[in-house]
Structures are given as structure tokens and as C-alpha cells.
N, C-alpha and C positions, 0 to 999 in steps of 0.2 A: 128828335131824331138827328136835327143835323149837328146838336152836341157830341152827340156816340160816332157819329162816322168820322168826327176829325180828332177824337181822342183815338178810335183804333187807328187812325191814317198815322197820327205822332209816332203811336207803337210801333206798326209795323216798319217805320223808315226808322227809327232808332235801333229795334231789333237788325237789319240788315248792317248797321254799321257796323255791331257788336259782333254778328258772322264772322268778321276780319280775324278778330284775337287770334285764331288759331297759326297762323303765320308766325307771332312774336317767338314763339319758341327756339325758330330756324335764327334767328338774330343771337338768341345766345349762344348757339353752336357756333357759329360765330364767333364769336368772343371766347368760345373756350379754346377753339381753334388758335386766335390769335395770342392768347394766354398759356396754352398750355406747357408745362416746362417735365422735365424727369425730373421722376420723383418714386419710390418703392409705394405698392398697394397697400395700405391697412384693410384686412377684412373686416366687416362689420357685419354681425351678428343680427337673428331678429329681437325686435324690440316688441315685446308682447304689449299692445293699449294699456292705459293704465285704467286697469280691469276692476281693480277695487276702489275706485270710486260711485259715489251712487250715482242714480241718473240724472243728468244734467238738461233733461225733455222739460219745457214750461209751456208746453202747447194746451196744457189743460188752462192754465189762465189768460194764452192769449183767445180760448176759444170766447172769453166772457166781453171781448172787447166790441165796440159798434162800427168800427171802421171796420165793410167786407174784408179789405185785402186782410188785415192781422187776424180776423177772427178762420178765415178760411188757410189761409198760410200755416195758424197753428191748429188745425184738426185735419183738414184735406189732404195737405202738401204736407204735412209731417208725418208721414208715410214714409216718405223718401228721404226724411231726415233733412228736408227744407230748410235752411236758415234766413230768418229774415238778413236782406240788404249783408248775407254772410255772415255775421256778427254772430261770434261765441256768445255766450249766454253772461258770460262776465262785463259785458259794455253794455246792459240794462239792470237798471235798479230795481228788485222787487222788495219791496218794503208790506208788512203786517202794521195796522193802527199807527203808520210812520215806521216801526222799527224796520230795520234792514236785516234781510235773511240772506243775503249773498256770503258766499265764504269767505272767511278770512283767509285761507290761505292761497285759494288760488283765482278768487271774487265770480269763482260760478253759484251758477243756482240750483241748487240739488231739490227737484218735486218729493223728492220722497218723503222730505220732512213729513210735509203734508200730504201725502197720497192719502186715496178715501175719503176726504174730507169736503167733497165737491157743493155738497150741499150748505155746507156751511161758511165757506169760502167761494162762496158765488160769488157776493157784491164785493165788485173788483173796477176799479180803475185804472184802465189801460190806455197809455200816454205812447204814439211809436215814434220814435226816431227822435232828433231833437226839440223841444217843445219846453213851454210853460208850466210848471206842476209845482201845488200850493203842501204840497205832502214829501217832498223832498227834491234836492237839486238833479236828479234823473243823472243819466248818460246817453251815449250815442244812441244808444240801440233801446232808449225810450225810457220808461218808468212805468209801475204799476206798483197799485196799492190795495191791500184785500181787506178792507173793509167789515173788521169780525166786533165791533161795538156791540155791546145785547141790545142799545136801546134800539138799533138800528136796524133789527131783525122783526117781521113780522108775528103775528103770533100763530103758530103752526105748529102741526103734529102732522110728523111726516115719516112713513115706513118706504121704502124701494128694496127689488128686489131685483139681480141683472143675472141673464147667464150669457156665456159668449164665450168663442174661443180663440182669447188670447193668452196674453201670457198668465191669466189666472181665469178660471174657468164660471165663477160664482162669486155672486159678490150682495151681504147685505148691509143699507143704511137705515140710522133710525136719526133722525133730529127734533127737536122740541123748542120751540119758543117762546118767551107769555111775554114778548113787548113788555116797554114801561107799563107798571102797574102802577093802579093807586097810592100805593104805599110807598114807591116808588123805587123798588128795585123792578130788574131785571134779569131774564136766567136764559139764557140759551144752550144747548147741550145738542152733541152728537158722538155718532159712534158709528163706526162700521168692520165688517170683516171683509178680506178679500180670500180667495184660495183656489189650490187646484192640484191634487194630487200630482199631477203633469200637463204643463199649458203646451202650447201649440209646437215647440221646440221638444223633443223626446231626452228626458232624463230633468229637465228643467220642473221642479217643483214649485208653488209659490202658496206663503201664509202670511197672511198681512192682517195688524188690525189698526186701528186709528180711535182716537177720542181727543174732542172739545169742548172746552167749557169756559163757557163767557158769562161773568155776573155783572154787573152796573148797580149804584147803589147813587142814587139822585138825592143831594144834601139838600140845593135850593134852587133856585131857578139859573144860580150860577157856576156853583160845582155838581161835580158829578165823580166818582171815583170809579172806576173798570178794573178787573182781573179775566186776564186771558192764561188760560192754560191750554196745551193741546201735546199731543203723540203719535206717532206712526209706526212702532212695531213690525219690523219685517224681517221675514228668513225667505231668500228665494235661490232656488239655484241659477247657476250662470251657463251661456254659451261660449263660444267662441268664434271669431273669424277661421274661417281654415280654407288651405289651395283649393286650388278649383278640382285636383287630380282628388283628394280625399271625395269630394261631394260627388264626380262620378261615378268612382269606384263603391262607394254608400249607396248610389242612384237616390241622394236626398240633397238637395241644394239647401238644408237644414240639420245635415250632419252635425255631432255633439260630440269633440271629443275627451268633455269632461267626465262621463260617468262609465260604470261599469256595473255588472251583477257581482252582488256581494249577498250569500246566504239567500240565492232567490229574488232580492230587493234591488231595484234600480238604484246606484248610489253615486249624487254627485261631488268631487271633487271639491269646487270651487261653489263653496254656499255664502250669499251676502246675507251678513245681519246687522241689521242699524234699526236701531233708536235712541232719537237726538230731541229730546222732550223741550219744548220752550215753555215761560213763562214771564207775564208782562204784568207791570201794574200802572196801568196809566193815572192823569190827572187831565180832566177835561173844564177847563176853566171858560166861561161865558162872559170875557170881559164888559160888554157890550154889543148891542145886536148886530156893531159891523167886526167886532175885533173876538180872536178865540184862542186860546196857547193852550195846548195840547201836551203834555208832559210823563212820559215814559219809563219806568227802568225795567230791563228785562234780563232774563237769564237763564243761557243755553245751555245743559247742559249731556251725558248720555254716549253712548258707545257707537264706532263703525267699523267695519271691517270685512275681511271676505277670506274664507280659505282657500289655500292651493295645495297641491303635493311638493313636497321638500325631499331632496334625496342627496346622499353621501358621496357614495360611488357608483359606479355602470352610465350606462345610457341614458338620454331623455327616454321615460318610459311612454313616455303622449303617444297614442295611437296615429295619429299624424306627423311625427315629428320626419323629418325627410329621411333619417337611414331607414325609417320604418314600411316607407311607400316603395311600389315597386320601380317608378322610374331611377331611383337611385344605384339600382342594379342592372336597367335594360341596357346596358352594355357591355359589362365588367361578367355580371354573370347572369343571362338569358333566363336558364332555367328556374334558378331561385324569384326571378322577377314573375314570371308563369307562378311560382307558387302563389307568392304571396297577393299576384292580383287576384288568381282563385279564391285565397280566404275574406280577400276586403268584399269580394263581391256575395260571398255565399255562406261567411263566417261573422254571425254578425258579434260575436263575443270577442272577436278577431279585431276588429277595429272599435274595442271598446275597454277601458281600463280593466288589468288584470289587479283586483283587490287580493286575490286568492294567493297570486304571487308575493305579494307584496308582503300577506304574513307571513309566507313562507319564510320568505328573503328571511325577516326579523328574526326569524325563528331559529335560524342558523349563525346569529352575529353574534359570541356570548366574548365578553370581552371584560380585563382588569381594570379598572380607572382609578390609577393611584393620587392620591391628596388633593381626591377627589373635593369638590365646594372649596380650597382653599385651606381643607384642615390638613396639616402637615400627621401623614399617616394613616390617614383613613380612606381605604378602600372601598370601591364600589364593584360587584362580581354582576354579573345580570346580562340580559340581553339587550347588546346596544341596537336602538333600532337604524338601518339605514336607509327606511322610507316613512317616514311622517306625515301627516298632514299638520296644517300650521295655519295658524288666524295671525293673518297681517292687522293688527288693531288702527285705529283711527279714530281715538277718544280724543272729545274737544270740551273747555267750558268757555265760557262768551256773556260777560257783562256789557250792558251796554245801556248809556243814558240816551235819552232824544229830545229833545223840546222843540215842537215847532209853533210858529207864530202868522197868526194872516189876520189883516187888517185892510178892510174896505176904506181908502181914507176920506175919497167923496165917488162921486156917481162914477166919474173918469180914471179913478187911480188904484188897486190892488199892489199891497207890499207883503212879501212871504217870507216868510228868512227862517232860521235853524239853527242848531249844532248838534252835532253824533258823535259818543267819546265812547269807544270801545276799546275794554281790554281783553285778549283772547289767550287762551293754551290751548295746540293742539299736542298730544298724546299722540305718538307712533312709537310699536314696537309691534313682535310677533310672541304670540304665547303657542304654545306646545296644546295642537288640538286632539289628539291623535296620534298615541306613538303603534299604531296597528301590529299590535300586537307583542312588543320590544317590550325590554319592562324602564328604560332611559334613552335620553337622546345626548349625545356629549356636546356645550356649548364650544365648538372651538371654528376655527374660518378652514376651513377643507383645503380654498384657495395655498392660502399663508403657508396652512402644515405641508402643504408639498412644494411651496415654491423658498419655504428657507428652512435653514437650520437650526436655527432659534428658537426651539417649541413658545418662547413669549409672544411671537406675533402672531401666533396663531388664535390669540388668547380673546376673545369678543369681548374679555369685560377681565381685566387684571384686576380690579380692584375683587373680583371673585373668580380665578384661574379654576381651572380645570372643575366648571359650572358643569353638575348631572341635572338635567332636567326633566320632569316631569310631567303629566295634563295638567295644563292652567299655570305652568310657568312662561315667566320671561327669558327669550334667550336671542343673540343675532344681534340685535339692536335696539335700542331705548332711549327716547331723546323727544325734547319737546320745544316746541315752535311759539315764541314768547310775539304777540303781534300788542303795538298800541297804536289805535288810530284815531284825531281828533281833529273832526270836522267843523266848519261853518259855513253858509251861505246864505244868500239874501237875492230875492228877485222882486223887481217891480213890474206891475203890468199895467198899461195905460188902454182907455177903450173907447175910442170917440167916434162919430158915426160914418166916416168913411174909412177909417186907420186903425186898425189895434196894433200895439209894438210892446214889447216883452227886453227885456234887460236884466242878467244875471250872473254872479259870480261867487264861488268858493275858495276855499282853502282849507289846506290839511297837511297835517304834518303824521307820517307814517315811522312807525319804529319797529322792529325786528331784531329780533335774535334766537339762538339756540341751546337749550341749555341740554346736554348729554350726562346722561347718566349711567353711561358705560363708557371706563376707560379703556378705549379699542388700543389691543395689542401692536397692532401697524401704525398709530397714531397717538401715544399717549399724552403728549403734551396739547393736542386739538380735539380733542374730542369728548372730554368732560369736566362739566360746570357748565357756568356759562359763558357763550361768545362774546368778540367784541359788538357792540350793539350800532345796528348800522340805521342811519337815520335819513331821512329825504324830507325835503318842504316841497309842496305839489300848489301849483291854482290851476282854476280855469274859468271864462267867459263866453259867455250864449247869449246870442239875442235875435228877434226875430219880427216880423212886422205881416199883418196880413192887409190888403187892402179887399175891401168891401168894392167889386163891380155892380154892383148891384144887391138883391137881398137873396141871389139865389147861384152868383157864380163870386169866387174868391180867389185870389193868388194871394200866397203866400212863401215865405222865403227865410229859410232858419242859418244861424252859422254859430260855430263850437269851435274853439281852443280849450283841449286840458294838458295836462301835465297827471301822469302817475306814477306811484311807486312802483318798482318790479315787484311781480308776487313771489312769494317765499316759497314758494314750489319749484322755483325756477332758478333761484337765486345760490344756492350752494352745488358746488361740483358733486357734492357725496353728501348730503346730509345725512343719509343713516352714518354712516364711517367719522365724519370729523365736520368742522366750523370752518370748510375754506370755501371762500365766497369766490362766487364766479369775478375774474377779470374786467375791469373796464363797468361796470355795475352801475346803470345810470336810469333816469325816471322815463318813462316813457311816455311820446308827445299825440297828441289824437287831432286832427284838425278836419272840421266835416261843415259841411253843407250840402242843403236841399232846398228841391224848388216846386211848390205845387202850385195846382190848381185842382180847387174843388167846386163841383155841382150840386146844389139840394133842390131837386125840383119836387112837385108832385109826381109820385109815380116814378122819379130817375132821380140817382145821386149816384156822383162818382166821384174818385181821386186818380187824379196821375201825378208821380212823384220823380221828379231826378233826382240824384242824391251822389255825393263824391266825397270819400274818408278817406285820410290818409295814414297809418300808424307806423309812428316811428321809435325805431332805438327798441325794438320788443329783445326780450329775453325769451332764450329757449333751452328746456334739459331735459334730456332722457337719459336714463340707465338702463342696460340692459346686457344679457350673457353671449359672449363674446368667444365661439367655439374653438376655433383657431389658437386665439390666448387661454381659451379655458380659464376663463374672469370674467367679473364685472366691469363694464366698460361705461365710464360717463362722458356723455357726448351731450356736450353747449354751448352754443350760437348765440352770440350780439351784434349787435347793428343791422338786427334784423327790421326789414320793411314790408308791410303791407299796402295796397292801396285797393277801396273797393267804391266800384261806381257801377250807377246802373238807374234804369226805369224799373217802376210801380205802376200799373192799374189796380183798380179795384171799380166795376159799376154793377149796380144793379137796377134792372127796368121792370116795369109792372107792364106786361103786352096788355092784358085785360084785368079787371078787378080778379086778385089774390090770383093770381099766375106772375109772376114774377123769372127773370132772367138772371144770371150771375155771370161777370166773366169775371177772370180774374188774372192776371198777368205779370210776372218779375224776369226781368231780362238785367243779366247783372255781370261785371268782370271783377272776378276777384283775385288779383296777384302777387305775388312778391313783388317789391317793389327795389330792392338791393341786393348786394354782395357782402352776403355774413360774413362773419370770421367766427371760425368754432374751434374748439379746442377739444383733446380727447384726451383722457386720463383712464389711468385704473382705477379699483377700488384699492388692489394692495402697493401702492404705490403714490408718491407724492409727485414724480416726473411727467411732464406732458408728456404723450407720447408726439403728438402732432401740432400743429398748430395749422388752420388750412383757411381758405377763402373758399365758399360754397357760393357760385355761381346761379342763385334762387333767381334772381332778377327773371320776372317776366313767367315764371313756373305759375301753375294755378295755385291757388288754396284749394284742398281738397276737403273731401268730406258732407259738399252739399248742390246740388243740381245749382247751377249757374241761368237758367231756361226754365222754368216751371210754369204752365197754361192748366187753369180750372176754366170747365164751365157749368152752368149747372140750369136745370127748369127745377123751381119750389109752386107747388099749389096746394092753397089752404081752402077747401072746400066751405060750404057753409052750415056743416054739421060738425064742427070742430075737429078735422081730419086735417091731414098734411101727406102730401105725398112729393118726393124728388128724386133726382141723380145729379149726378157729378161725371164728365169725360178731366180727366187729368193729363196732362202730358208733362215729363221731365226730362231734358236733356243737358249737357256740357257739365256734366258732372265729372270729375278727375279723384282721380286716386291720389288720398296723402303720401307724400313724397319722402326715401332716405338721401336725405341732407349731400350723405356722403358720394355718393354716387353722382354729384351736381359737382362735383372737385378737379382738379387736373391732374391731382394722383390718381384720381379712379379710371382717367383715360392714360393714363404715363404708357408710353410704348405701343399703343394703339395708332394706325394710320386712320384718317378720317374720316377715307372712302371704306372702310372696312365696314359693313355691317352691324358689328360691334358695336360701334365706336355710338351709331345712334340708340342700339338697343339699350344703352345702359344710360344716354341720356333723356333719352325719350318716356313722357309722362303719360299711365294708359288715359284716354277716354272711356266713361263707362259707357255703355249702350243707351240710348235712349226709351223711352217707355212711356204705356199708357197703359192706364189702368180707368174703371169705371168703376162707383160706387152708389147705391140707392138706400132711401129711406122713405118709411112709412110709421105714422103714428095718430093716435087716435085718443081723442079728451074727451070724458063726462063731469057734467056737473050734478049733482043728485041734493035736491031739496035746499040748491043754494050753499050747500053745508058742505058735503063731501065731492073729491076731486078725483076720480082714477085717470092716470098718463101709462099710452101703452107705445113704445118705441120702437121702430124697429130697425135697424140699420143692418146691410151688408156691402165690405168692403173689395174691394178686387175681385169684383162681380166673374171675372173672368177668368182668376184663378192665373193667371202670370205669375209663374213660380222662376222666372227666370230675371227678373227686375233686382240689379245689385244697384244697392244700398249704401254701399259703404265700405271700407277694410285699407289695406294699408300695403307699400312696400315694407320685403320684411329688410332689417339693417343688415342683416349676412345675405353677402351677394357674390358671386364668382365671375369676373370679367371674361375671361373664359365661355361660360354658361349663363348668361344672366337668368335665363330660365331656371337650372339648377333649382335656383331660391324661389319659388315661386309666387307671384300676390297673394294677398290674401284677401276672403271678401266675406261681406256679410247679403244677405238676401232679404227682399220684401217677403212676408206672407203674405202665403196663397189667399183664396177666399176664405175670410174670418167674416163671423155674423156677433150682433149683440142687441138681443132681449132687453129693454126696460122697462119694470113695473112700477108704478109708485102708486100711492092714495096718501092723500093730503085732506084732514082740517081743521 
């Protein structure tokens, strides 16, 4: 006991110092105050998330980990979209039998590869924060490695059957396993479906299937050869963030306003469909019973992508879009505003895509397209459509070799080392999903044709002018993202009986470029072939030492320098448009330590963790529609800084045999740590329009509760029962921030005392929240032989439908009004429950 009270005494007086941060913000007002000079407003538009990536959530394999804090952080606290220690999902390595499944292009981690596959991706090794790891050189924010060998699988037959309501309503798995045999292979297999005519979100549909198959074929006591295949198959539709005035005028803080009735049918807009199939073939070599080299080649390859509505001329037709809502009339005109809140509230077709119009619209565009595809004289008569739907593609293939190596070299010494040589294409374009009804879509930039006179700049692709398109053509944009990247590292680990210490370092050399296959009219000479190929040499070193007080308390103390390439996501002003690489383009530097102390007692074992990153020189780029210019507008920041520090607990106490306690606690600051310089450009244009200093220094990072408290009572009965809750609390969560609005053009001609002056720099706080969650479950064993598992879980016991999540400022803002533009946000669901059956043997 008197360990727990002076671990919570640490917390609570670190937690109070961290209260302060709220202050810093008043310091850069300050500074912009003292800074600030005339200068004319650029308005900036909203920047919609970038929607059509998959989901970047790993909380399903941090739930596999043994350290409470990570295992509870990724199922509990990921709720609230909890980020361990802050860290994007790209500053942790997850690796498959060694291979690395992080993206190449922007080094996050998308679960969807593998969704549904829990059963078979169980055995999992999860490494948090900086650390020792014999399966690859990790990053900040840890390592994990999923463990899918056949011979390594027990031999099981296993059915599960789950209902619940979330975003997919029903879900079944089937696995099989026969362990090494005699003969000496191995087979493992699984499979599963997910679905739901419509999950918890209304219009949001979800069909997912998955399969794995793992063979091993054992030569002799010292090879062994392995084949991993596996897939994830999904179509789901999407939501959206939307102002807080839509969701109360819906009275649904779950308002959708992607879909609409189409022939009776809910139909959504914006549907994701990926599947990105891998496939491995290892070499498992038994050098000797202390030495192993493990040897790899794999290959990614498969489609991503998601639709949206495309349109020519008129308005944003988005039932949300702000000339749509009534406030944008509650002064100019009263009564129109009275109408239209009457229909948001009592029309529910009213605040939901009109499909109907849409064919209409088409139906009415009948139009000449002369030399038409480039053939001199040939005509095309039909209806042009000027509402589309349209699949943004994100096809990728990904070779990749790995060899790693571990050698015991006597009782005190461990040496691990490696190399990773990947070469990667991604695929980006948009095909023509959808001409609703039109019988063509004309490939040309809408922008161009009305802002010159030159019908050629109008042209998306000269090398094929006056492109008719059709479903399942290319049109817009086509260009593909060449990455090579070729790793090494090596760590040694020493283990002596009062001292372990760890020692380790990499390098890599990262390449990039772009090759376009559309010669854009506004840019012919940059934007097809291939770019100039831009090159970076990266290292870094880790090392770490734990001292043994005893056999049942430890400190411990880790510290990292790396060096990385900018991702290719970030790095060109317009990559659909042309090959111009953002300015100033340099590697980015990571430098972090932490400092624990751990407990394993009987009955009690805990961690507290300090920890301090700093990241510097990041690259940042958004593009996004730009109402005022009526364009595309690319907006991006270098010499961007972060810094993120903060406490960890994690304990759990046994009060009496199988009753158990849980607390769990992250208290963290995650801020800008400089003053960017970003740049804004057009799409149809090659001129800056701005060049500015963005005033971030000291702004939160948003996007994840800063404060997050679990606690929990677990009791495992002695008839194989289990029964718990969870009390959760999240606080200091902050909204991601528009860059621009942090400027001293965005305050130009504002006085300081004005009202204003703070509403446009000031960054909201979300509300803080709690929420409670329980579970109950029940295990038979029948004749030694058969296993039934009955689960029960239910979340936000209490139905807190008012807990935001997450969302953004949008880029278009009126200094005038900052309100005008309003946040945007996403919300927790209510109370959701989830059923699990299985029988196993």
C-alpha cells in the first residue's frame, strides 16, 4: 500500500503543475501583439480532413499488450480518440513476422488492412515508447510485432459469433489451426465477415470480409519455410464532421450529411472501398540454439479509395454547407431563415442529399463536345453531366525484403540487427463513378476555363485534350508516388544482475519522386514523367539502462535521436497538378526521453512514466476549396515544431483473491513548439500568393484529450465468470487548429482590446467528460474438449451523447464574424453494447 500512495502523491503534484499550460497561450498574444504589422486578409476556405484515408485506429493491437496503461489506453480511452504520449500512429512501428505495414506514404498505420482478423493476429508483441526490440529498430511511440507463424499457433477450431451496435452490426469468425504436425507442416486459416445494413451513424452502411492463411513447411531441425497471405475487403459508407447549428437543427449530434433517398433507398455519397491484400514468404533459419535469421520478402499489393460528389456549376449542394443553414440568412433576410430552420427541423429529406435533383440537373445539360478525345473532328452530342460522383483511387504495390538477425552471444550479451529495402508505387487518380444519370463528363479544370482565355489550360491532360469521360474512366488527375527506402540497424543488449543497458542505431537512405501521367494544361512542362528525384540520408540512436532495486521495484531510463525523411504526402505544393516541391524541404529531427519506475509485486504491479519529445523541422500541407478565389488553394508550413511531455500511470491491485483494481492515468502537454513559415499557392497558378509566419508557438496539438483518468474493479469469480466497469474521465482536449488565423495578416487592422482580436486567436477547449463502461462474461469447459466464451460488454453506460470527440477549425473564416464559419466536430456514441460468442477446440 505505501507503494500506491506515493505513486498517486507523484501524479497528483505533477498533474497540478500541468493545470498551468493554459496561461501560455496569453504569451503569444503577446507576441502577435508585438509583431503584428499591415497587411491585406487572405480568406481561407474549409479544409475538409483528409476523408479518404483509411483508418489510422491500432487500438485493436494495443489492446494485446501486458502493460495496463497501453492495453487500457487502446480499448478504454480510445473512445475519445486517446493518443498515447500524443503521437500520431506514424512514430510507432507495426511490423507482421518482421515485415513493416506502416505507409509509405505518409508512415501511418491503417487497421483496416487487417480488420477482422483478431483471432488470428492475437499474438502480438507490443513494445511502448522507446525500448529494446529483437524484431525491428521501433520508434518513439514503440514497436509491435503480430506474430502470425503457423507453427506458432495452437491447434484449434474456432467459430465466434458478435452482434453490437456499432459501426457494423454482426460479425462472424471462423479460424483453424493443426500446429506443427508430424509430417511436419503447418496450416493456419481464418476468415471473417463484418456488416450492417446501417451501423450506429444513419446512412452509414458497413460490408467487410477478411481471410488468412498461414502454411509452414519444416525442412529440418534448422529451416523451416512460411507463406503468409491475408485480406480485408471493405465497402463502408462514411460520416462527416458538421457545425454544431446542423446537429441541432437534426436534434442528432450524429447528423450525416452524406446520404439522401434515392428510389426509396438510403444512399450514401461518400463510400470507402479498400482492399490491399499482402503476401510474405519468409525464411526461418535455426542457426544454432542461441543464434536465428529470419528472412522475408513480401508483396503489397490492391486498391483504396472513397467517393464523393463532383460538381461543375451552382452551389455546394451539401445540406450543411453554410449558405444552406439558416444563420446565414438571420439578418439579411429573417423570414427565409424561419423557413428554412422549419424544414431542417421537420423536413428530414430537407437536410439530406437531393439525388433526385441531381438527375434532374443531368438531364437538362445536353451539350456539343467538339475533337472530342483529341481526334480532330469527331464529335460527341449527349448529356454532359454536371453532378457526378467520383472514386478518388489510392492504388498502391509495396515490395519489400527484411532480414533480421538475433544472437545470444553469452549469458550477459544480446546482439539484434537488420535491413529493410522497400520499393513502393502509390496510384492516385479519380475514375468516373457515377455520371447520375448524364450520358459523359468533360475532362477539363472548371477553374482554368473560366479564369483564362486559352481553352489549353483548361485541358487536365493535353496529351488527350478535350478527354469525354465515362464510368471507370480516368479523369482530373493521374500520377504516381515512386518511394525507395533502405534500412539498417543493429542493437545490442547487455544483462547483468543489478544493470540491464541496451544500445542501438540505424540508418536509411529515403528516395522519392513523382511520376505524372497527365500533361496538366496550367503546367506542362512539370507535371508529366518523371520528377527530379529528391534524396535524404537519415540516422538515429537509442539507448537505455534499467537498474534492478531489488527483484520487485525498477527504474528505468530510455533516450532517442532520429533524423527522418519528410513524407511524400507533405512534400509537394500540388502533387495532383505538378512536381514542385515544397521550399526549404528538409529531414525531420525527433529527440525523446523517459523515465520510469516499475512495481511487480504479488497482488500489485505498476508503472509511472515521465517522458519528453521534441519534433522538429515537420512538414505540413493541406489543399483545400478556396470560396472567395473560387480554387484550389495549397496551404504549407515548415519549420514546424512540436514538443510533447507528460506523466503515465498504469497500476493494478488485487484488494482480495480475483477482485482486482485498475487505475490508470496520462496527464500530458502537447504543443507547438515554433513559428512556421507557410506558403499559399493556387492550383491554377505557379505564384505564391503569400508567404506568412504562423504564430503556432505554444497552440495545443489537437485531436486528443491531453487528461485522461480510467478506473476500473475486475472480479473473476471461481465458476469461470468475470465481471467489471470502468469510470473514465477526459479532459484538455483542444481543437485542431487553421494555421492561418495564428498570422498577423489575419489580425491586420484589428485593435487588440477588440473582442475580435481574441476570438480569432483563441483555440476552443473541448468540454471535459465522463463516461462509465461494464462487462460481463462467462467460460465453459465441457469434457476437457470443448470451450464456450460468452462476452458482454456495454459502453457509455450512461449514454453521454454530448462528449465531442474530435473535429476541426474550418480554413474559411470571416474576421468580421469568426463565428460565420463555424467548428466543426465529431461526437462519442451513445450507449453501444457488443455480444460475444465463440466455442473453441
Amino acid at each position: 500500500m505505501r507503494e500506491i500512495k506515493w505513486i498517486l502523491l507523484f501524479l497528483f503534484i505533477s498533474a497540478l503543475s500541468f493545470a498551468q499550460v493554459d496561461t501560455k497561450v496569453d504569451t503569444l498574444k503577446m507576441e502577435m501583439k508585438e509583431d503584428n504589422s499591415s497587411a491585406s486578409v487572405v480568406v481561407i476556405s474549409q479544409a475538409e480532413l483528409d476523408g479518404d484515408e483509411e483508418s489510422t485506429d491500432i487500438s485493436g493491437i494495443l489492446q494485446s499488450s501486458k502493460d495496463i496503461f497501453v492495453s487500457t489506453a487502446g480499448y478504454t480511452l480510445g473512445a475519445a480518440r486517446f493518443r498515447i504520449r500524443g503521437y500520431d500512429s506514424d512514430n510507432a512501428s507495426v511490423n507482421m513476422n518482421g515485415v513493416s505495414l506502416n505507409d509509405m506514404e505518409s508512415g501511418r498505420v491503417y487497421w483496416s488492412s487487417w480488420g477482422g482478423l483478431n483471432d488470428a493476429l492475437r499474438n502480438s508483441e507490443v513494445l511502448n515508447g522507446i525500448t529494446s526490440a529483437q524484431f525491428s529498430y521501433g520508434g518513439v511511440g514503440g514497436a509491435t510485432n503480430m506474430e502470425a507463424r503457423a507453427s506458432s499457433y495452437s491447434p484449434t477450431t474456432k467459430l465466434t459469433y458478435s452482434f453490437l451496435n456499432k459501426s457494423y452490426n454482426q460479425r462472424l469468425m471462423f479460424t483453424y489451426a493443426t500446429g506443427m504436425q508430424e509430417n511436419g507442416w503447418a496450416f493456419t486459416f481464418s476468415g471473417s465477415r463484418r456488416w450492417a445494413q446501417e451501423g450506429y451513424v444513419q446512412g452509414n452502411s458497413y460490408d467487410a470480409y477478411a481471410y488468412f492463411l498461414s502454411v509452414e513447411k519444416k525442412i529440418n531441425n534448422k529451416h523451416s519455410i512460411g507463406f503468409i497471405g491475408y485480406g480485408a475487403p471493405s465497402k463502408r459508407g462514411k460520416g462527416s464532421a458538421s457545425v454544431q447549428e446542423a446537429y441541432d437543427l437534426s436534434g442528432n449530434n450524429y447528423y450525416n450529411p452524406n446520404w439522401g433517398y434515392q428510389n426509396g433507398e438510403k444512399r450514401n455519397a461518400r463510400m470507402s472501398n479498400f482492399h490491399k491484400p499482402m503476401l510474405i514468404l519468409s525464411h526461418y533459419w535455426t542457426i544454432d540454439e542461441d543464434t536465428k535469421l529470419t528472412t522475408s520478402a513480401s508483396y503489397m499489393f490492391g486498391r483504396g479509395g472513397g467517393t464523393a460528389l463532383n460538381w461543375v456549376s451552382g452551389n455546394d449542394p451539401r445540406p450543411d454547407y453554410y449558405r444552406n443553414l439558416p444563420s446565414y440568412y438571420a439578418e439579411t433576410d429573417p423570414a427565409h431563415a424561419a423557413y428554412l430552420t422549419d424544414q431542417w427541423e421537420n423536413n428530414e429529406a430537407f437536410r439530406q442529399l437531393d439525388w433526385d435533383y441531381f438527375y434532374q440537373a443531368n438531364s437538362d445539360e445536353f451539350a456539343n463536345i467538339e475533337n472530342a478525345n483529341g481526334i480532330e473532328g469527331n464529335t460527341v452530342y449527349g448529356k454532359r453531366s454536371n453532378y457526378i460522383i467520383e472514386d478518388r483511387r489510392s492504388d498502391s504495390k509495396k515490395m519489400n525484403l527484411t532480414s533480421t538477425y538475433n544472437s545470444r552471444i553469452n549469458e550477459d550479451m544480446i546482439f539484434s540487427g537488420g535491413i529493410d529495402l522497400t520499393n513502393y508505387k502509390g496510384d492516385r487518380y479519380t475514375v468516373v463513378d457515377d455520371l447520375l444519370g448524364g450520358d459523359f463528363y468533360l475532362d477539363v479544370n472548371k477553374f482554368a476555363e473560366r479564369d483564362f482565355s486559352d481553352p489549353s489550360f483548361a485541358q487536365s491532360d493535353l496529351n488527350n485534350p478535350n478527354n469525354v469521360v465515362k464510368v471507370g474512366d480516368i479523369f482530373g488527375y493521374n500520377y504516381t508516388a515512386n518511394i525507395n527506402k533502405y534500412m539498417a540497424w543493429a542493437q545490442m543488449a547487455f544483462e547483468y544482475q543489478k544493470v540491464d543497458y541496451y544500445v542501438g542505431a540505424n540508418v536509411s537512405y529515403d528516395q522519392f519522386w513523382r511520376t505524372g501521367h497527365m500533361r496538366n494544361g496550367l503546367f506542362p512542362e512539370d507535371s508529366y514523367g518523371d520528377s527530379k528525384k529528391n534524396n535524404f540520408l537519415n540516422y538515429g540512436a537509442k539507448g537505455g539502462v534499467t537498474y534492478k532495486v531489488s527483484g520487485r521495484h525498477y527504474l528505468s531510463a530510455n533516450a532517442l535521436y532520429q533524423t527522418r525523411a519528410p513524407q511524400f504526402r507533405n512534400s509537394y505544393l500540388s502533387d495532383r497538378t505538378r512536381d514542385q516541391v515544397v521550399d526549404n524541404l528538409t529531414n525531420e529531427k525527433i529527440s525523446s526521453a523517459d523515465l520510469n519506475y516499475v512495481v511487480k509485486m504479488p497482488g500489485f504491479n505498476a508503472r509511472v512514466s515521465a517522458y519528453y519529445t521534441k519534433f522538429a523541422d515537420k512538414t505540413w500541407s493541406r489543399s483545400f476549396y478556396h470560396e472567395d478565389l473560387k480554387n484550389f488553394v495549397n496551404y504549407n508550413m515548415t519549420g514546424l515544431d512540436e514538443r510533447n511531455m507528460g506523466l503515465e500511470l498504469g497500476a493494478q491491485y488485487e484488494i482480495i483473491t480475483d477482485l482486482k483494481i485498475n487505475v490508470v492515468a496520462a496527464v500530458g502537454e502537447n504543443i507547438y513548439d515554433s513559428r512556421a513559415q507557410s506558403t499559399i499557392t493556387l492550383d491554377n497558378s505557379r505564384a505564391v500568393l503569400s508567404n506568412r509566419t504562423v504564430y503556432l508557438k505554444n497552440y495545443y496539438v489537437g485531436g486528443s484529450p491531453q487528461t485522461a483518468l480510467s478506473g476500473g474493479l475486475n472480479y473473476k469469480t471461481p465458476f469461470f465468470m468475470y465481471i467489471g466497469f470502468d469510470v473514465n474521465y477526459f479532459d484538455r482536449a483542444y481543437l485542431p487548429i487553421n494555421p492561418d488565423r495564428r498570422t498577423a495578416e489575419a489580425v491586420a487592422g484589428i485593435e487588440p482590446t477588440y473582442p475580435t482580436y481574441d476570438m480569432i486567436l483563441d483555440q476552443e477547449r473541448l468540454p471535459s467528460a465522463v463516461t462509465l463502461d461494464a462487462n460481463i462474461g462467462k467460460s465453459w469447459r465441457i469434457d476437457y474438449k470443448y470451450f464456450i466464451n460468452i462476452n458482454f460488454s456495454v459502453n457509455n453506460i450512461l449514454n453521454n451523447q454530448e462528449v465531442i470527440t474530435g473535429g476541426y477549425e474550418q480554413f474559411r473564416y470571416d474576421t468580421e464574424d469568426i463565428n460565420k464559419f463555424a467548428n466543426k466536430y465529431y461526437y462519442m456514441y451513445g450507449t453501444t453494447y457488443y455480444l460475444n460468442v465463440s466455442f473453441r477446440f
